[in-house]
N, C-alpha and C positions, 0 to 999 in steps of 0.2 A: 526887896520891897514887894509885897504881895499885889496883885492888878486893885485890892479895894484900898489896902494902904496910898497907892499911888493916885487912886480916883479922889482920893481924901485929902490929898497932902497938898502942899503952898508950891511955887515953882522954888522959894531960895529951897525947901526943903529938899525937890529932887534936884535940883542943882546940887547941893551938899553930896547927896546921894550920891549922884553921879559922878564928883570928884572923888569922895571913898573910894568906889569902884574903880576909878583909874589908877589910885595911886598902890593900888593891891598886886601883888604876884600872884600868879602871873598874868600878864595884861589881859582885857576882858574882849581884844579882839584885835582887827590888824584894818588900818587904810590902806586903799586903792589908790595911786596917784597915775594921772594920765600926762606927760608936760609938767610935773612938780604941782598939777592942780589934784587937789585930794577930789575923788568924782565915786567913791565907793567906800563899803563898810562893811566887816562880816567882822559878828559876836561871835564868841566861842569860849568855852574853860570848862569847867568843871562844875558836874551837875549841883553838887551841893549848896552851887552862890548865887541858884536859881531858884527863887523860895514857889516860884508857880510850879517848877518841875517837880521840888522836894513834894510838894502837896498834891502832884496828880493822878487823877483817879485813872484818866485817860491812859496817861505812861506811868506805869508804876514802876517804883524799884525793884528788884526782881532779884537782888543780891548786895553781897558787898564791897564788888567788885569796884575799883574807881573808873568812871567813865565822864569823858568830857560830851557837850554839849554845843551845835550851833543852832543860833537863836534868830539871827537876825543879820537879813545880807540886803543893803544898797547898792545903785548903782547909777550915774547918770553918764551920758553919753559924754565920750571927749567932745570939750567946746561948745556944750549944750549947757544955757543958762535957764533951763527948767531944773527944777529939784528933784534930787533923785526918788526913785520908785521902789517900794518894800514889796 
């Protein structure tokens, strides 16, 4: 989903979305758990299922080589009841 698609869309929509995305191979990232509490987050896969990267001007594709991508890492502190920080 593109950032305008997403500024545009309903939350069931990225809900939907979002479960797509999970239920795909290979998984779209891995948790962090501290004590069996999940306190972290790191995206990652394959550039192609990133329609911001497919479309950027910034990084462009430069071949046709396959390459994966991390997009996006959380973290919150063990036994810290703040939300983790991007």
């Amino acid at each position: 989903m593109s950032s305008g698609d997403y500024s545009r869309s309903t939350q069931p929509t990225r809900v939907a979305a979002l479960r797509a995305q999970l239920a795909g191979t290979p998984a779209p990232g891995m948790l962090a758990y501290v004590d069996a509490e999940p306190t972290g987050w790191l995206g990652f896969g394959p550039r192609n299922r990133v329609e911001r990267l497919v479309r950027s001007r910034t990084i462009p594709k430069v071949d046709d080589v396959a390459v994966s991508r991390h997009i996006q890492s959380t973290q919150r502190a063990a036994g810290s009841t703040a939300p983790p920080h991007t």
